[in-house]
C-alpha positions as CSV (number, residue, x, y, z in Angstrom):
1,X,2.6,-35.4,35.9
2,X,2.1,-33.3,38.9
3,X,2.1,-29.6,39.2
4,X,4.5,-27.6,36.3
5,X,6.4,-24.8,38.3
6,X,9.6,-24.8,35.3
7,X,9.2,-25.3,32.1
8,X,12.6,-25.6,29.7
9,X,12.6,-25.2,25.6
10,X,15.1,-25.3,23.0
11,X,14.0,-22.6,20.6
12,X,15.6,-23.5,17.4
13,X,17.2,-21.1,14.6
14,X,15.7,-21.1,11.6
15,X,17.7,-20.7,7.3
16,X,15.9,-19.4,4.4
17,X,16.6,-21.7,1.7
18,X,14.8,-19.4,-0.5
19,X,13.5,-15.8,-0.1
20,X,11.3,-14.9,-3.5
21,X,10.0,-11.0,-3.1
22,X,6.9,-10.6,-5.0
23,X,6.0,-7.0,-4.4
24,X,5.0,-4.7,-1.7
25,X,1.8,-4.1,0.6
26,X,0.7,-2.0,2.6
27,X,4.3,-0.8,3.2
28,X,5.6,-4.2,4.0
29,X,7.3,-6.7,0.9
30,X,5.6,-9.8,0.1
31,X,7.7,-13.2,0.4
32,X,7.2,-16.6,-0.8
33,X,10.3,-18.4,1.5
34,X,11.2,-22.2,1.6
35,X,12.4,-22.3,5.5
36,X,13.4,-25.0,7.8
37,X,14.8,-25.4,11.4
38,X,18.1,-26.4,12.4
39,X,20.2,-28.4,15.4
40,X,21.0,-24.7,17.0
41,X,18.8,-23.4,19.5
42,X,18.9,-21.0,22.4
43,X,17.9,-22.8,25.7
44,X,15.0,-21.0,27.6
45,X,14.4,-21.7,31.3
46,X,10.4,-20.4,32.2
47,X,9.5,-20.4,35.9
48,X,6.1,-19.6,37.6
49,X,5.9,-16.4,39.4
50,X,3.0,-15.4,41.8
51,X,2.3,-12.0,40.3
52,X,2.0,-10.8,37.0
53,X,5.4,-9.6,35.8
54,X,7.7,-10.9,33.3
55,X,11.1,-10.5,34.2
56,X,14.0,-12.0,31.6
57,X,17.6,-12.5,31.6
58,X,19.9,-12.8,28.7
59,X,23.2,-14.9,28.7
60,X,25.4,-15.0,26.1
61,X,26.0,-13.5,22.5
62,X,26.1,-9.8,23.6
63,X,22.5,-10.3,24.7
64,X,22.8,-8.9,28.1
65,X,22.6,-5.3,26.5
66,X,19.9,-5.8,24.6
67,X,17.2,-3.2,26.9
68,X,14.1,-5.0,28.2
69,X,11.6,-2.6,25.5
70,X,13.4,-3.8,22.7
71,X,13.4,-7.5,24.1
72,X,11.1,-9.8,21.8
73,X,10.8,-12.3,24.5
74,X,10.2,-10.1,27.1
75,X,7.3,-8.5,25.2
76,X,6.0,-12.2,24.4
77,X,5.9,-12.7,28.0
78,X,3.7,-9.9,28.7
79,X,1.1,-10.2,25.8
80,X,0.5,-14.0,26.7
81,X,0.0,-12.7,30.4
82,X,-2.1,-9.8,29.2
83,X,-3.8,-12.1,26.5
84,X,-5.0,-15.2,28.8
85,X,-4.8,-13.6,32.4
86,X,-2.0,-15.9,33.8
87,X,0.6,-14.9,36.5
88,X,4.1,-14.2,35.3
89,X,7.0,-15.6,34.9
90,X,11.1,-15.4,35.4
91,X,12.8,-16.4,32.4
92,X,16.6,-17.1,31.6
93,X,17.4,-17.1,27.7
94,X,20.9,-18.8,27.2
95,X,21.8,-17.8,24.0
96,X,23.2,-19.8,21.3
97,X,21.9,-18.6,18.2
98,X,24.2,-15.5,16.4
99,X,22.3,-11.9,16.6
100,X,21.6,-10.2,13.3
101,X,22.9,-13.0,11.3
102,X,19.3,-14.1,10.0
103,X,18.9,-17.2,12.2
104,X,15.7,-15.8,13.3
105,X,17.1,-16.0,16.8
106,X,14.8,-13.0,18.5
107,X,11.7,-14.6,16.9
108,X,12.7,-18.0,18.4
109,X,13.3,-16.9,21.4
110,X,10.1,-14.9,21.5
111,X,8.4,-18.3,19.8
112,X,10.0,-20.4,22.6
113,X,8.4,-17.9,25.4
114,X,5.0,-18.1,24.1
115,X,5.1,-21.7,23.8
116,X,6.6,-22.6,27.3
117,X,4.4,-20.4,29.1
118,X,1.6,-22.2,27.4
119,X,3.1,-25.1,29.0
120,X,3.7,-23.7,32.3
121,X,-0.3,-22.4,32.4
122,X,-2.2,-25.2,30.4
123,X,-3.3,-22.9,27.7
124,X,-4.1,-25.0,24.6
125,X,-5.6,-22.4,22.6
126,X,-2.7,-22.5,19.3
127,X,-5.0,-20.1,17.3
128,X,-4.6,-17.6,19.8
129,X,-0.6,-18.1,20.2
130,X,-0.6,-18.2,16.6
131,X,-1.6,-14.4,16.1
132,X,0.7,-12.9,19.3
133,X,3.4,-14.7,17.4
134,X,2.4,-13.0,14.6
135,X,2.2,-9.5,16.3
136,X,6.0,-10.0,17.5
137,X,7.5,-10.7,14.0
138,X,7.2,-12.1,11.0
139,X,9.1,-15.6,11.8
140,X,7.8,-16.0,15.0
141,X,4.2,-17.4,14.5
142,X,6.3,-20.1,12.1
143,X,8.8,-21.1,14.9
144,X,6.0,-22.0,17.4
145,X,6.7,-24.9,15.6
146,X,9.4,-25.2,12.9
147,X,10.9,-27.8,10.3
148,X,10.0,-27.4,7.4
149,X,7.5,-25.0,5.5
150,X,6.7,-22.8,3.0
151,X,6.1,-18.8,4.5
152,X,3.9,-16.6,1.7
153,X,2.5,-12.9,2.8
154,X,4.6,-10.9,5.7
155,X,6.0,-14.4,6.3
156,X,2.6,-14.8,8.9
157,X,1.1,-17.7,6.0
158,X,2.7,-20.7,7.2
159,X,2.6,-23.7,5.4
160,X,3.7,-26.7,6.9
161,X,5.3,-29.3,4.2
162,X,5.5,-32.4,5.7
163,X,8.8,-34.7,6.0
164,X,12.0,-32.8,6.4
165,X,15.0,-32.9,4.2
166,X,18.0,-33.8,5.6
167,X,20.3,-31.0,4.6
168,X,24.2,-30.9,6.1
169,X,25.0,-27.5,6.4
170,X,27.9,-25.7,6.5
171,X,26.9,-21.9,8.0
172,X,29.3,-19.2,8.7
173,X,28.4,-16.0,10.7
174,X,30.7,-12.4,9.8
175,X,31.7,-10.2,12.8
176,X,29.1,-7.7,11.7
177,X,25.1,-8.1,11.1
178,X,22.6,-6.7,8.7
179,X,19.9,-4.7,10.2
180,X,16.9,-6.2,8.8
181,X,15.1,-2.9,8.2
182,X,18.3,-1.1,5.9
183,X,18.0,-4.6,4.2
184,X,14.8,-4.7,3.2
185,X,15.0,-0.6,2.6
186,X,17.7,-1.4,-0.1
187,X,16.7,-3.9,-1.6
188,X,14.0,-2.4,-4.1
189,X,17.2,-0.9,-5.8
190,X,18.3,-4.1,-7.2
191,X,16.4,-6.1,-10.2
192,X,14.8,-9.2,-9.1
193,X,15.9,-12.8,-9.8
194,X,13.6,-15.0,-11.4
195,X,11.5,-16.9,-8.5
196,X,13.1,-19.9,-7.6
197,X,10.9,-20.7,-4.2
198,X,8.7,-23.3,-6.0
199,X,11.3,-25.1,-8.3
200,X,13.5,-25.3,-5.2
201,X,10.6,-27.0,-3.4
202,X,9.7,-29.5,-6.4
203,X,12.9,-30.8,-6.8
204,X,12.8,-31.6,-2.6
205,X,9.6,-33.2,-3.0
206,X,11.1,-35.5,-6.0
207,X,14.0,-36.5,-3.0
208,X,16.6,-34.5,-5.5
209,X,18.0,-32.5,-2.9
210,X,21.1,-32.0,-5.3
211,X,19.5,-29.8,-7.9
212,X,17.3,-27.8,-5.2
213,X,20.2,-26.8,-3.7
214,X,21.4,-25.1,-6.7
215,X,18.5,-23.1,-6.7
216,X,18.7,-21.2,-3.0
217,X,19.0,-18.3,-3.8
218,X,18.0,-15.1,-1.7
219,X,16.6,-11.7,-2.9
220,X,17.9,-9.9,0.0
221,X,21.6,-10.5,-1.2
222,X,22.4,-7.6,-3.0
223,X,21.0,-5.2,-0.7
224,X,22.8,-7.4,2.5
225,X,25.9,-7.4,0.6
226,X,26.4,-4.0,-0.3
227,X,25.7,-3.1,3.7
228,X,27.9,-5.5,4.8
229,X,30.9,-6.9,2.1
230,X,31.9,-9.9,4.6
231,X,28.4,-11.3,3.4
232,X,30.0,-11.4,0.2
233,X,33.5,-12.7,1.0
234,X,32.0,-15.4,3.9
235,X,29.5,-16.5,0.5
236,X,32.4,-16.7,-1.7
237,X,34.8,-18.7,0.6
238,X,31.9,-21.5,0.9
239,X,31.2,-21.7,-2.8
240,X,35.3,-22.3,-3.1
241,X,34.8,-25.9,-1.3
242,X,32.5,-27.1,-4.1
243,X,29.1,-27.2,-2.2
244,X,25.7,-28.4,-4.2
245,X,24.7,-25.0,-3.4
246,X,25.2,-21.8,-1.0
247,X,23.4,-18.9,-0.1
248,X,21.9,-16.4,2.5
249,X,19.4,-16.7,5.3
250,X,17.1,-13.8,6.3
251,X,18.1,-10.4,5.6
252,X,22.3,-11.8,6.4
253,X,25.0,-11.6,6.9
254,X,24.6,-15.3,8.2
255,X,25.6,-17.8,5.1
256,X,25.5,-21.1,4.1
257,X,26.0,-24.1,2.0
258,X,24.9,-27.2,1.8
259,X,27.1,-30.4,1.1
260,X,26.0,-33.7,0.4
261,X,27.0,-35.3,3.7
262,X,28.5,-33.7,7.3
263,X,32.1,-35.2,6.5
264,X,31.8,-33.2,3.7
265,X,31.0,-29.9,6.0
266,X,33.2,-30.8,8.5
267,X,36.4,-31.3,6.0
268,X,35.0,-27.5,4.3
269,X,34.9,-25.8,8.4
270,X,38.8,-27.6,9.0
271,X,39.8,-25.3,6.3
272,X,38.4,-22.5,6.2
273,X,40.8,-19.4,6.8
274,X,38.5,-16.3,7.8
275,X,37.4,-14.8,10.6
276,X,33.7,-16.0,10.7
277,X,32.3,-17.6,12.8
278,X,31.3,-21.8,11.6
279,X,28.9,-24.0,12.0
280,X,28.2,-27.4,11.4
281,X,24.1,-28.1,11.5
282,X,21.5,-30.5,10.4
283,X,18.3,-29.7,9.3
284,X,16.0,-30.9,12.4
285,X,11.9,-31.2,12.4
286,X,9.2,-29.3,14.1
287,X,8.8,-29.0,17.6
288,X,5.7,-31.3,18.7
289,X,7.3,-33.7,16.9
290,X,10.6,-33.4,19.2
291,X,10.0,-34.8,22.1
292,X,13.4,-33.6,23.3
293,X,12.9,-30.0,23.1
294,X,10.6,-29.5,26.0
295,X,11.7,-30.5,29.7
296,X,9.4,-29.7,32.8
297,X,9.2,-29.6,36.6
């Protein structure tokens, strides 16, 4: 192949099709989450530098604001540097993927960093990407690779499940986010549903995709819908078109439903009247297995 000096990644958003919380440890809440990636993705562009910085643009989405300390792929950047002793890198995130609507875009993007660096610099070592991903969030260590899986714990217990179910999906994005942390702060206030994580994933497994999308459900709704009330209307104006079932990824306000085909989602987005943000996607499989995600130089 030659020499690598650019390596290029499509780091794909994620939706919770189910977020069970179990409890509390350690001062973080326990999870058992059905998740699975999707045909939206921020494009990442990784180049070889000579010393050892890491120096990343944003493009797109409002992300030019977002300062280089608070940056998840910037810090990704520097712990794989500081982890396996490589030289740095300039790296351009063209953003796709809506902030603070749950996508798990800052995890991709950080998940997308550690893994084209690791292109870029030959390092085969996944255990040790595995655990920086899971110092840089709790999605991120599962976006390394993506499609579908079960997430127990912090959301660091990934669980990959095999084939992917083809899910059309209908997801629309309110003007204003949810900050994760006065989600999750919240949300002990409100009773909790009875689990529907594993019945959700039996009925999958059994091909009835049908029924298990009657039972996505997320625990973090309450809390995300009293910060933010377009979380409610946006979840409302889907269930009006009749879907097999609609709810919430991550802590919001990002919503969405799934129909049986993407006609079906399609026709919904054509008329829908409010102000979100829509988008048609298709559930999409992990990221070894997608040849198409990775380009190099």
């Amino acid at each position: 192949m030659g020499k690598m000096n650019t390596v290029r990644v499509n780091a794909q958003a994620k939706l919770n099709l189910t977020l069970d919380l179990l409890g509390a440890e350690n001062g973080y809440h326990l999870l058992d989450s059905l998740v699975v990636t999707v045909d939206l993705a921020d494009r990442i562009v990784v180049k070889k530098r000579k010393d050892g910085k890491i120096a990343v643009t944003m493009h797109g989405m409002g992300s030019e604001s977002i300062p280089p300390e608070e940056n998840n792929a910037q810090r990704a950047g520097e712990k794989f540097v500081s982890a396996f002793g490589t030289c740095g890198a300039d790296i351009a995130i063209y953003k796709n993927i809506p902030v603070g609507a749950g996508l798990g875009g800052s995890s991709a993007d950080a998940a997308g960093v550690l893994s084209a660096m690791a292109r870029l610099y030959a390092v085969e070592d996944g255990k040790a990407l595995k655990s920086l991903a899971d110092e840089l969030g709790s999605d991120t260590g599962y976006l390394l690779e993506g499609g579908f899986a079960r997430l127990r714990g912090r959301g660091e217990r990934v669980e990959q499940l095999g084939a992917v179910p083809v899910l059309h999906v209908l997801l629309l994005v309110p003007r204003t986010g949810v900050s994760t942390a006065e989600c999750y702060k919240k949300c002990d206030a409100y009773a909790r549903s009875q689990p529907h994580t594993e019945r959700a994933l039996e009925c999958l497994c059994a091909g009835n995709t049908e029924w298990a999308a009657k039972l996505f459900y997320n625990d973090l709704y309450p809390a995300a819908r009293e910060l933010d009330p377009e979380t409610e209307e946006a979840l409302l104006a889907l269930k009006s078109f009749s879907p097999w079932g609609a709810s919430m990824t991550g802590s919001g306000s990002g919503v969405f439903a799934v129909f049986e085909s993407r006609e079906l989602c399609e026709w919904a987005k054509s008329r829908y009247r409010g102000s979100c943000r829509a988008y048609v996607l298709t559930t999409q499989g992990p990221r070894e297995r997608e040849g198409s995600l990775y380009s190099v130089e």
